[in-house]
Each structure stands twice: as structure tokens, then as C-alpha cells.
N, C-alpha and C positions, 0 to 999 in steps of 0.2 A: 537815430537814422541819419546816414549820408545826407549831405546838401545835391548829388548827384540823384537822390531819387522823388529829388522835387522839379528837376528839367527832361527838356524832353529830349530826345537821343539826336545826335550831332552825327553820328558818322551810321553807317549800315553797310553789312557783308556782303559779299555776292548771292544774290538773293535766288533761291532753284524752284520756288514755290511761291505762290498767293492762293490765301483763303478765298472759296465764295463764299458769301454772304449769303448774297441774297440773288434772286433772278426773275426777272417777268419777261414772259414770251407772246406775240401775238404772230400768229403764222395763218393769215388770210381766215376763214373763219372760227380757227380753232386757236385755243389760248391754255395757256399751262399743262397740264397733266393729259388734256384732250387730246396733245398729241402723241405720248407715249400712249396711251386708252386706245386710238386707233390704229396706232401701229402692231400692237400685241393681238387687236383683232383681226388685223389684216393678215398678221402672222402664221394666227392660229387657223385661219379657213382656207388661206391659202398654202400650198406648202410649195409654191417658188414665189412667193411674196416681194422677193428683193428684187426678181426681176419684172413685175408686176408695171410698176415707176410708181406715181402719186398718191397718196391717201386724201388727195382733194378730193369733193366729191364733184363724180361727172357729169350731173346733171347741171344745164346750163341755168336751170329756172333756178338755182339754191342762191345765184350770185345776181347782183343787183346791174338791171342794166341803163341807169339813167345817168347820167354826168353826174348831176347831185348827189345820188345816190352812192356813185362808187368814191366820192370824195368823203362824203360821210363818214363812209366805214373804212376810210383809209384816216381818219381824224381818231373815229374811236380807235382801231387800232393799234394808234401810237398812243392815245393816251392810256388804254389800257396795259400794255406792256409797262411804260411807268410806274402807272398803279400798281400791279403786281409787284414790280419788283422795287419799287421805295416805301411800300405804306406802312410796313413792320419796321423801317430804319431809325434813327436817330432821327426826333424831330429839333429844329431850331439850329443848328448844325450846317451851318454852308457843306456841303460835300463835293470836293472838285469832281468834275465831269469831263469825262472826255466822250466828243461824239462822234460815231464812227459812220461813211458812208462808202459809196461805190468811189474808185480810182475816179479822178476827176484831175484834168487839168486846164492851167488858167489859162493858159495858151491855147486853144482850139479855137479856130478863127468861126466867127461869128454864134459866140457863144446866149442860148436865151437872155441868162444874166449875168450881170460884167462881173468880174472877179469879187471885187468889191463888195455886192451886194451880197451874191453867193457866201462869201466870207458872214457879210455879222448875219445872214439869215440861221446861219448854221452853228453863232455861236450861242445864238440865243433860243436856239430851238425850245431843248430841253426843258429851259425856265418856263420858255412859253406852254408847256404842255401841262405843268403844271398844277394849274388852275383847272382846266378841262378832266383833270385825274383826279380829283379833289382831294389833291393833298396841300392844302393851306398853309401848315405849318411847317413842313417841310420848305428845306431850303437849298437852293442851286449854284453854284460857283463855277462856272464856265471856266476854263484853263485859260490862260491865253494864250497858249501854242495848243489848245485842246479840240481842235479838227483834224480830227486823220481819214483820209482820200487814198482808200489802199483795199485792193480784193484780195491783200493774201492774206491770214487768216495769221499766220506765223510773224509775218512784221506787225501787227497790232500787236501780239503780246509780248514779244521784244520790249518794244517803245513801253508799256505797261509794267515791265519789269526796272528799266532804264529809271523810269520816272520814279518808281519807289524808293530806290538805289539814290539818284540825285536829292530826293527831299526826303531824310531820315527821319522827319516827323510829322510824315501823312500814314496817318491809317487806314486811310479807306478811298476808295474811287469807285465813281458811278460811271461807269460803260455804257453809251448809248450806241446800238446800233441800228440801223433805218434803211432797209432795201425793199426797193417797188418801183410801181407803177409812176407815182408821181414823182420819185426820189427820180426816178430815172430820167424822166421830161425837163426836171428841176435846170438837170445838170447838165442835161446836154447838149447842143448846136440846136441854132432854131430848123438849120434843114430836116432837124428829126419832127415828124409829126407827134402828136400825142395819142391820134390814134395805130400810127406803127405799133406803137407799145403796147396797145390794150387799152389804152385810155377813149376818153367821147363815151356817148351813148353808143349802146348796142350791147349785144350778149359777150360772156366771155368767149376772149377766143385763144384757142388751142395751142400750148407755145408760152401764153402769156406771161411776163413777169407774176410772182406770187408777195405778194407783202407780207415782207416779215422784219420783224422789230424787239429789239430782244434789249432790255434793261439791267445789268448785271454789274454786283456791285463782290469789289474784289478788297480784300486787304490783310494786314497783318495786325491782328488784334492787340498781341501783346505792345503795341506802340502805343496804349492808350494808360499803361500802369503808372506812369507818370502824374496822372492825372486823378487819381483813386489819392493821393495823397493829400489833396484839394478839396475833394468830393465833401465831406463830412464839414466843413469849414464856411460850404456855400448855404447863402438863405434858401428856405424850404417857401415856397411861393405859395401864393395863397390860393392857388387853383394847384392843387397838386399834382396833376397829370402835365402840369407845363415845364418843362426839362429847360428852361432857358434860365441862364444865369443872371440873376438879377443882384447880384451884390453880395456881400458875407455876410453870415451871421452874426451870432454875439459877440464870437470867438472869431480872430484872425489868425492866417496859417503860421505858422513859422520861419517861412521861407515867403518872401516874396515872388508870386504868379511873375515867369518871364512869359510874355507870348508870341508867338510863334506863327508863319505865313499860314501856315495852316489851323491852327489853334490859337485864335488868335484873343478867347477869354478862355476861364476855367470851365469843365463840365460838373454840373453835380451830378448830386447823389439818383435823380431821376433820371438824368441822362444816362447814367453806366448803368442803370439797370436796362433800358431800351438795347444799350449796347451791349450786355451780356446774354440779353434773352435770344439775340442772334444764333442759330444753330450753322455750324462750319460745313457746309452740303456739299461741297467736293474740295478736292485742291488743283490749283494750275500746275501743270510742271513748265518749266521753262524749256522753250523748245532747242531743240539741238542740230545743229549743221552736222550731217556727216558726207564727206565728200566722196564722190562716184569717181574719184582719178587716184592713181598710184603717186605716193606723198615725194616718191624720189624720183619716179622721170615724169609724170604729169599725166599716164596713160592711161585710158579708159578703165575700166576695171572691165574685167570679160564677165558674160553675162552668170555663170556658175557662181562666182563673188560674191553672187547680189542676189543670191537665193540661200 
């Protein structure tokens, strides 16, 4: 076998797709599957459903109205979106993270918190949710350019495609994203109350921001086959469900382990199977600019064009 198929890939194409992985969703009381369940019933009894608006439910007594209260289930909800969408992953595994939040800039005069803090509060979020998700063993690696402050939906996945492109030996990124009630108050000028938003005691009110928090973990599998040729080579731990590499076996590999900003020991033989039991649940496309002006004198396109 090539010496080439014991390192890990140096260069990567123009990349048009990323696998998901995996995903956890919390959308204010509902979580995973809950919301395609009510959307299909709202579907099915109503038949102008789409213009209906919310599958929140209306009643104000379903949502919690004490301060405590609404922070509560604004805690579990970010931890639970986590949970869902890391506790099948790769454990022992730093996974880079990128966390994603509402446009946010540093520059807004008389900002709650200074730029500063804003910054490491958000690069360490994720880590810190962690523990509250109870996922122990599992592990978090915060980017350090891994804060993106952007509402358009099309530049995250840009930056997302970029970033696989620039480091051809990442396989996998964990997506955080975190929009709400509190996310909102976080980030913005103290002129803004926290009850403008919905926040403080009292009942929901109508309008309000909805918390949703969505954990989704993107990548290219095959950047892991490098690693398969290690696997069989690493000690088998004495708690077998533990995928952390603890040293070689009897046998050492053939090729000395280079490692890598991402990869920075060998996985074994438990690890890649954590990693192959992963099912590919949809694909990204990379999004595409297509421009509404005429390429040779710069003119609108007339509205026929564009239908």
C-alpha cells in the first residue's frame, strides 16, 4: 500500500456539497420530529394551513411566565438541541465548532456587553452546554475565528464550505445556532429592555421572539479513510466502549502517525465505528449567486426573466 494512504489529504476541490450528519433541533416547546408531527397536522385539518402562521400553541397558560422560569427552559433548550444533535457522535474527539448567532455589531454605542466579553462568552458557549446535556465524553473545540454574527442563512454556509476547502483535513463541524429571547437582550444596546423582547415576568406576548437552537453537524466522511489504516494498530482499552486512543498495540503501524490541526492522535477501531454508524440524512448544496442585471450593460432584468 502507498505511503500516501497513511496521511491525511493536503489539498481539497471545489467542494458543491456537505453531508449532514447529524442534527438537534429545539424550537421553543417542541424538539426534533415534534415539529414536522405538527406541522403535518396542522396540514392535514387545515387545508390553508400555510397561511394560518404559527404551530406555537396559543394558549398563553402552555408557556412559563416567571423570569426563572422562562430562563429555565431557555437553558434546557439549548442544552437539549446539543444533546440531540452530538450524543450519537464521535466521542473523545475534539469536534471544531462553529457558533452561529443573530448579526451583531461591536460598534453599537452603548452596547449591554463590551465587545470583549460578548466575544469569549460566545466562544465558549457551546463547551459550556455540555455538561448540562450530559454528554461527558464528548468533546468541543471552539474555532478561533468560530463566531459568525450574520442573519443570512446563505453567508453561514458559504464560510462553512470555505472552511472545509481551506483545512483539507477536517471532517466534520459542529454548527451551533442560538436565536431568542435572551440571545437577543445578550446582544443588544442597554437602551433595549429585556421586557421589549418578551423577556421579565409575565405572560407570553404576541410578536414575541421564539427560541430556536439548532445543533448540526456537517462533513465529508471520506476524509476519515486515512485513518482506517491506523485503526487496527491502536490498543483496544480496557473499557471497550471508550474510543480514545490510548497508545498501540502489540503491533506498530508501518508508517509513522503524522498529525494533523485537526487530527491531532490516531482514531481507533471504536472510534470509526461511532463514526460509520453515522447515517448521511441529507446533503448541503452550496448556494449559488445568480445575478438579477444583464452581464453586458448591468440592466435590470425585466420582470418576465424572472419567472
Amino acid at each position: 500500500m502507498s505511503a500516501d494512504a497513511y496521511h491525511a489529504p493536503t489539498t481539497s476541490p471545489r467542494l458543491e456539497t456537505l453531508d449532514v450528519l447529524s442534527i438537534g433541533m429545539s424550537l421553543d416547546v417542541f424538539r426534533q420530529g415534534q415539529v414536522w408531527k405538527v406541522l403535518q397536522e396542522q396540514n392535514a385539518a387545515q387545508v390553508e394551513a400555510l397561511h394560518v402562521g404559527s404551530i406555537l400553541p396559543m394558549d398563553p397558560k402552555k408557556y412559563p411566565t416567571s423570569a426563572d422560569d422562562k430562563d429555565m427552559a431557555y437553558e434546557k433548550r439549548q442544552a437539549d438541541a446539543l444533546e440531540l444533535g452530538l450524543k450519537n457522535f464521535l466521542e473523545k474527539w475534539p469536534i471544531p465548532t462553529v457558533t452561529v448567532v443573530r448579526g451583531w455589531d461591536s460598534n453599537t454605542p452603548n452596547l449591554r456587553f463590551t465587545p470583549e466579553e460578548t466575544r469569549e462568552s460566545l466562544s465558549v458557549k457551546v463547551n459550556d452546554l455540555r455538561v448540562p446535556a450530559g454528554l461527558h465524553w464528548h468533546r468541543i473545540a471552539n474555532l478561533q475565528d468560530g463566531i459568525i454574527c450574520n442573519d443570512t442563512p446563505e453567508g453561514v454556509l458559504e464560510t462553512l464550505f470555505r472552511l472545509f476547502e481551506h483545512h483539507p483535513d477536517l471532517p466534520a463541524v459542529l454548527v451551533y445556532a442560538n436565536e431568542g429571547i435572551n440571545m437577543a437582550w445578550a446582544l443588544s444596546s442597554k437602551n433595549v429592555s429585556g421586557k421589549s423582547l418578551g423577556g421579565g415576568s409575565g405572560p407570553r406576548v404576541s410578536g414575541a421572539l421564539t427560541d430556536t437552537m439548532v445543533a448540526l453537524i456537517v462533513g465529508r466522511p471520506e476524509r476519515v479513510d486515512w485513518l482506517r489504516q491506523y485503526a487496527p494498530y491502536t490498543k483496544v482499552n480496557e473499557n471497550r466502549i471508550d474510543p480514545e486512543f490510548r497508545g498501540w498495540g502489540w503491533r506498530k503501524p508501518p508508517v509513522e502517525f503524522r498529525p494533523t490541526r485537526f487530527i491531532p492522535q490516531p482514531w481507533t477501531e471504536r472510534a470509526l465505528e461511532q463514526w460509520d454508524a453515522l447515517p448521511v440524512l441529507a446533503r448541503l448544496h452550496r448556494p449559488v449567486s445568480v445575478p438579477l442585471t444583464r452581464p453586458d450593460t448591468g440592466e435590470r432584468l425585466k420582470r418576465e426573466a424572472l419567472t
